[in-house]
C-alpha positions in Angstrom: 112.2 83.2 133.7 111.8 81.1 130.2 111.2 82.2 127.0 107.9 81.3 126.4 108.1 78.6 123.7 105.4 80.2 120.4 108.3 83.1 121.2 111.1 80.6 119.7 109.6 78.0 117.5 108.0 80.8 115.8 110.4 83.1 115.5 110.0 86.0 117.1 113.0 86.2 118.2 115.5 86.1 115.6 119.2 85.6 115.9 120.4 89.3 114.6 118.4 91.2 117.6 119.4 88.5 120.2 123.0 88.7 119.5 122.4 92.8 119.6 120.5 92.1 123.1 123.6 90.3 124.3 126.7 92.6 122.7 125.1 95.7 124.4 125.1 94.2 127.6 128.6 92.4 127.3 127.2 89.2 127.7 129.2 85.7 126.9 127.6 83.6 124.2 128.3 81.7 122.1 127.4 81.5 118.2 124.4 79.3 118.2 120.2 79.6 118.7 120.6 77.7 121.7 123.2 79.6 123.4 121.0 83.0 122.8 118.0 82.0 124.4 119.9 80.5 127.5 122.4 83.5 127.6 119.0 85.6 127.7 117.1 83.3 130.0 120.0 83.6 132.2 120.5 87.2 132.4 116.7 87.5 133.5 117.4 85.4 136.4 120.4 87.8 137.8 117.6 90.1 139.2 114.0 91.8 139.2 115.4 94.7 137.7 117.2 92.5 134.4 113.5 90.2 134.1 111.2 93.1 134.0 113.9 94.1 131.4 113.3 90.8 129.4 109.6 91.0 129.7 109.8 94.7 128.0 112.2 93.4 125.4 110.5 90.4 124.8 107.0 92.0 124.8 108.7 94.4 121.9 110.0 91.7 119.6 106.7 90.0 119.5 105.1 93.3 118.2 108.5 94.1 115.8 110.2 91.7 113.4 108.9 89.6 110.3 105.0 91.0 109.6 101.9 90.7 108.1 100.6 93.9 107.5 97.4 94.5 106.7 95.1 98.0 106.6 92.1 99.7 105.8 91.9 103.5 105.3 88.8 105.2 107.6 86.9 108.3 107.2 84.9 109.9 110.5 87.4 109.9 112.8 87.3 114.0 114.3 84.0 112.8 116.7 83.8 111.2 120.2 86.4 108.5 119.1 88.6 111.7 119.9 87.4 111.5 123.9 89.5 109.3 125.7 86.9 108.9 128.8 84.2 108.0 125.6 86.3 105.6 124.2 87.3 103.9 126.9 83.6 103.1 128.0 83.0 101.3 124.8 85.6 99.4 124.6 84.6 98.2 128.4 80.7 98.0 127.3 82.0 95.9 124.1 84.6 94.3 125.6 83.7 93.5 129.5 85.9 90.5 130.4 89.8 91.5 128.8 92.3 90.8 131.6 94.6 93.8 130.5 97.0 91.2 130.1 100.1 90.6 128.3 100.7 88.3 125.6 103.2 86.8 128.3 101.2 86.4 131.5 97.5 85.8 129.2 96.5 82.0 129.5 95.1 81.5 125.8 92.6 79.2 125.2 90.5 78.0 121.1 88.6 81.2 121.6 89.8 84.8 120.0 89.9 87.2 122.9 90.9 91.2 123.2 93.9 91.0 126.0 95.1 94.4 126.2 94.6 98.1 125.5 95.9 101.3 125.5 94.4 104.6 124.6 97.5 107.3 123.6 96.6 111.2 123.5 98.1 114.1 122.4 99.3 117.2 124.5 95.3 118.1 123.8 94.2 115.0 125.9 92.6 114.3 122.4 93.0 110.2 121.2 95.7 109.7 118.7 95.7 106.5 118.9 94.2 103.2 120.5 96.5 100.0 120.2 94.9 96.3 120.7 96.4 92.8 121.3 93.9 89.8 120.6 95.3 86.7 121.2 94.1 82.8 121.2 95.5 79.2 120.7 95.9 77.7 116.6 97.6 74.1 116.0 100.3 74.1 113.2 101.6 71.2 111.6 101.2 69.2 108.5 97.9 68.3 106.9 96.3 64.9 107.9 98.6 64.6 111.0 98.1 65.9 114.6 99.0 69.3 115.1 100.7 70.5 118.1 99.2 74.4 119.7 100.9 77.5 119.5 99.8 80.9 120.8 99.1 83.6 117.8 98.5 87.1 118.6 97.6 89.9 116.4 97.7 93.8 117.2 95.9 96.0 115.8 96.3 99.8 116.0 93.5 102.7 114.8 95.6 106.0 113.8 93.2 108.8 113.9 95.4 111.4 112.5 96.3 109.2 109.7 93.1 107.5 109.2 94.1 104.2 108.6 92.9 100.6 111.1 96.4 98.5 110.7 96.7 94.7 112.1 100.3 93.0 112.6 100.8 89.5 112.8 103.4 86.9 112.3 103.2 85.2 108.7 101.7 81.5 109.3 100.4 79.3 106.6 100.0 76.1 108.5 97.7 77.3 110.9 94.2 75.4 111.6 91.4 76.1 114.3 92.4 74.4 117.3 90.6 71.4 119.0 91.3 70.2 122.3 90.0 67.0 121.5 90.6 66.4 118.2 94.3 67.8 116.8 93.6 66.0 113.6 95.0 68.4 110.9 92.6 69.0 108.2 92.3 71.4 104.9 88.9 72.6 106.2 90.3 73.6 109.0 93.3 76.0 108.1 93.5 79.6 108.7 94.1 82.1 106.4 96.2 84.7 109.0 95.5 88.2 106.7 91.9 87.2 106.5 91.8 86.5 109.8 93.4 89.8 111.2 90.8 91.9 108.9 87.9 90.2 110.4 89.5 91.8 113.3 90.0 95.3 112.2 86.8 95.1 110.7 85.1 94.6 113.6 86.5 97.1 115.1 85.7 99.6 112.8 81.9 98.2 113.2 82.7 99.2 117.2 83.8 102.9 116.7 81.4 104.2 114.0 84.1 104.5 111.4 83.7 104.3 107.8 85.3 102.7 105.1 85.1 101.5 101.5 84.3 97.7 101.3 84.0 97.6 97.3 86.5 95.2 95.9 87.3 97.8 92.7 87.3 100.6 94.2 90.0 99.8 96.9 91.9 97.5 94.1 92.1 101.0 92.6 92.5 103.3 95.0 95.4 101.2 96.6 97.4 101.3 92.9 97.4 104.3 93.0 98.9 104.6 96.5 101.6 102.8 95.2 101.8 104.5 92.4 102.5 107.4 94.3 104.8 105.5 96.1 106.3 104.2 93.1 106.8 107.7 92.1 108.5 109.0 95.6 111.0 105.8 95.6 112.4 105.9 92.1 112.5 109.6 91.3 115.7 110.2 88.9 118.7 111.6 90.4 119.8 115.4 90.0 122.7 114.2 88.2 120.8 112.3 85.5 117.8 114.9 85.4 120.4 117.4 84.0 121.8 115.3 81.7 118.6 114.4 80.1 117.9 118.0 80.3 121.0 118.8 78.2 119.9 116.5 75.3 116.6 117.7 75.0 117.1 119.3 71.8 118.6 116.6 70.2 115.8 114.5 71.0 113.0 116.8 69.9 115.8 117.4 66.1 115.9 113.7 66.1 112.0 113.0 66.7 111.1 115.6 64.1 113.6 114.2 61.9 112.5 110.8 61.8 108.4 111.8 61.6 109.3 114.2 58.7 111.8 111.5 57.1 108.9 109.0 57.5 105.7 110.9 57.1 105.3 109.8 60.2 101.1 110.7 62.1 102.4 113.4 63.9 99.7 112.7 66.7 102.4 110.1 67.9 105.3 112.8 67.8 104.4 113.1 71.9 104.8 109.6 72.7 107.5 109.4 70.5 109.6 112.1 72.4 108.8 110.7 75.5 109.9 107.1 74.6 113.2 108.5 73.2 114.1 110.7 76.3 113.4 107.5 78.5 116.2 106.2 76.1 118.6 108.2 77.1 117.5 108.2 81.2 117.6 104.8 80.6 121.3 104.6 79.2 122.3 107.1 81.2 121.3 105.1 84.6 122.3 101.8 83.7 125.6 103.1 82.6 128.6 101.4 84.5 128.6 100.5 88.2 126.5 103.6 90.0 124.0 101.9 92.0 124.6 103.9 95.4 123.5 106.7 92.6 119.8 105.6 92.7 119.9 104.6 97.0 121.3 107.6 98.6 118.5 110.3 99.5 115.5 108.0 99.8 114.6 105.6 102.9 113.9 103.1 100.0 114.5 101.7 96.9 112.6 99.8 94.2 113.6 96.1 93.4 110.6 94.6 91.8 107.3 96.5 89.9 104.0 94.7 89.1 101.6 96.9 86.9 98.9 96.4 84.4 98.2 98.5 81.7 94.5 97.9 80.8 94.6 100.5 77.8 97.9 98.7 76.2 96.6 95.4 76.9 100.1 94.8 78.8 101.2 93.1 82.4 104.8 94.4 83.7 106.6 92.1 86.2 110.5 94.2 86.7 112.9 92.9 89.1 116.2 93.2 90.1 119.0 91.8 93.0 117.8 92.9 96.2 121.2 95.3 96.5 120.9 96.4 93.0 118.0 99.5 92.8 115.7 98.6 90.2 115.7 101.9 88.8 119.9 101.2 87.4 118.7 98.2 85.5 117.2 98.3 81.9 113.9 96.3 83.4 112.8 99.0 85.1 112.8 102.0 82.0 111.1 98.8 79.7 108.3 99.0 81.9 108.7 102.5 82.9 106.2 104.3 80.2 103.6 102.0 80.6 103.5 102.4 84.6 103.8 106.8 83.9 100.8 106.3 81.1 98.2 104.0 83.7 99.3 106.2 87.2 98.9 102.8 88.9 100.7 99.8 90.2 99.9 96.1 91.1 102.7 95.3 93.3 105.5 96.9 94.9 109.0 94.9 96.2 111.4 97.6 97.9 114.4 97.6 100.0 113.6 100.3 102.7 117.0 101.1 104.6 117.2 100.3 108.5 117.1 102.9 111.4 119.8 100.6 112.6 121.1 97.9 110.5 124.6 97.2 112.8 123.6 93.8 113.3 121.7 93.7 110.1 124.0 95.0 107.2 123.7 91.3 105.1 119.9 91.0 105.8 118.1 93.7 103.5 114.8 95.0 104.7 112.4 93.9 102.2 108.8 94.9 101.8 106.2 93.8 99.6 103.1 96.5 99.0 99.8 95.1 97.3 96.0 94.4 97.4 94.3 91.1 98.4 90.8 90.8 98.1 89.2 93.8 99.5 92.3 95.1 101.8 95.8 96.1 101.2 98.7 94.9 102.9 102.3 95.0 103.6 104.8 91.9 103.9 107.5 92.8 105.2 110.0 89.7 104.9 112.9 90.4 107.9 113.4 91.3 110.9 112.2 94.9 111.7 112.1 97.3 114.3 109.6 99.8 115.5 111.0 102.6 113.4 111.5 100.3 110.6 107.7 99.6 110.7 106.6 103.0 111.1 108.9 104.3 108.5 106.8 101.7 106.1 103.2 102.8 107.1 104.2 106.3 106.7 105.1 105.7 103.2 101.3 104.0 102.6 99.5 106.8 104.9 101.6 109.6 103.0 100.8 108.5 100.0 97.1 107.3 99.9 
């Protein structure tokens, strides 16, 4: 069998899992992108038994790696969504003619179709979950020139326990509506692939009754302070620095009260003021010598990069640090520290969220990106990552909202 071409030109298949692929089935390469794929496309030809393996493993990369995430939160989901026979017949009333192909065997075409779909229960025979792949033909290219066609699938997945509608898709910006007979490139013409997939989930939120919150503040908000609370569960402060903090605390409050009484100071501040000087010492006490594995070990992630706005202070924070250094051992992060405590939200999170499996991976940290855009939140994440990876990233937005 080959590798069907959008699989390689778009990079669904990057060169860490091939070369994983491979080494677990002691296969002969050699070091190069070529040499993979033909190694691979070799090995499907030894037998039925290897290419239905392919297909399986190829079929998995296209729903793993480098995504766009993006997600609405639903209410209304403990109803007949929860009957497996009832949601079945809608999706066949609202969806008559899907194949229940693959993206593999499906023959895309200009037109947005729903492929595939599954229907998981629990031990109950109650849904869990229903996973969709829709699927159609884009051109990519450069503006003003022809564009050539690529295939561009995006799953979506409704979590019922969770209550959350989540699309996946590969991050494209040179995408435009395809044309058979015109492959002119124009700006009119492009796709905007996060907008695109939420049309999708929104739709199918329409389908199954669900609801949701569509206003553009109150999901700005209630999405900072999801990551505030992620914020908070990422970058809480080591045992080992609590208690030294903890051991200074009365010569903070001597030296606060010292300095107000010196000063005549408005004792209203005195709080603040005690709070700013104990970050002063967490601060010194964190970015003190070479102790980064300090603020990594006992969290499946770390912080390297904070956006917040404090509306009442009239201040923006934008922290980061070096993707192996945690954000919480640099000075950036306690600078911006009280403001993002005082507002209990944030903008944008950058973290570095540690692999199920990173033998293959140990150079090429897992970096994530958690935000808003428009009316829905989302979640870039920038390398490859595996099933587990991903889940271990929408657990920290469902656990946390």
């Amino acid at each position: 069998m080959n590798i069907p071409n959008f699989m390689d030109k778009d990079d669904y298949l990057q060169n860490p899992i091939m070369r994983r692929f491979l080494k677990e089935r002691d296969l002969e390469f050699v070091e190069n992108r070529a040499d993979y794929i033909k190694a691979i496309e070799d090995y499907a030809e030894a037998g039925e038994e290897q290419t239905k393996e392919i297909r399986n493993w190829l079929l998995k990369c296209a729903k793993e790696g480098s995504k766009d995430i993006c997600y609405r939160k639903i209410y209304g989901t403990d109803g007949w969504q929860r009957n497996p026979m009832l949601v079945e017949t809608k999706i066949k009333e609202v969806f008559p003619d899907c194949p229940m192909k693959n993206i593999l065997d499906y023959r895309n075409t200009g037109t947005r179709n729903m492929i595939e779909y599954h229907i998981i229960t629990n031990e109950e025979e109650d849904v869990v979950k229903i996973e969709f792949t829709f699927s159609q033909l884009f051109l990519y290219g450069e503006t003003g020139k022809e564009g050539d066609a690529t295939v561009f699938p995006v799953f979506i997945e409704i979590y019922l326990d969770d209550g959350f509608v989540i699309s996946r898709g590969k991050a494209k910006s040179t995408l435009y509506q395809y044309d058979e007979d015109n492959r002119m490139l124009f700006n009119e013409w492009k796709v905007d692939t996060m907008d695109h997939a939420v049309g999708i989930i929104d739709e199918l939120i329409d389908i199954f009754g669900f609801e949701t919150e569509k206003d553009k503040k109150t999901i700005k908000l209630q999405n900072s302070k999801m990551l505030y609370n992620v914020y908070n569960q990422f970058s809480f402060t080591p045992e080992e620095v609590v208690e030294q903090v903890e051991l200074e605390k009365d010569v903070v409050t001597d030296f606060v009260n010292r300095i107000f009484s010196d000063l005549q100071l408005n004792v209203r501040n005195k709080e603040k003021a005690i709070l700013d000087t104990e970050i002063f010492v967490e601060k010194f006490i964190s970015i003190n010598g070479n102790n980064e594995e300090l603020f990594k070990e006992g969290r499946p992630a770390y912080l390297i990069k904070v956006s917040a706005d404090d509306e009442i202070e009239l201040t923006k924070i934008d922290t980061m640090s070096d993707k192996k250094v945690p954000l919480q051992c640099t000075e950036a992060f306690f600078d911006s520290k009280k403001s993002v405590i005082k507002s209990k939200k944030c903008k944008r999170l950058n973290l570095i969220f540690k692999r199920t499996d990173d033998l293959y991976q140990k150079s090429n940290p897992l970096v994530v990106q958690l935000g808003t855009i428009k009316n829905y939140g989302y979640a870039k994440i920038m390398q490859y990552a595996e099933e587990a990876d991903i889940q271990n990233v929408l657990q920290a937005i469902f656990g946390n909202y």
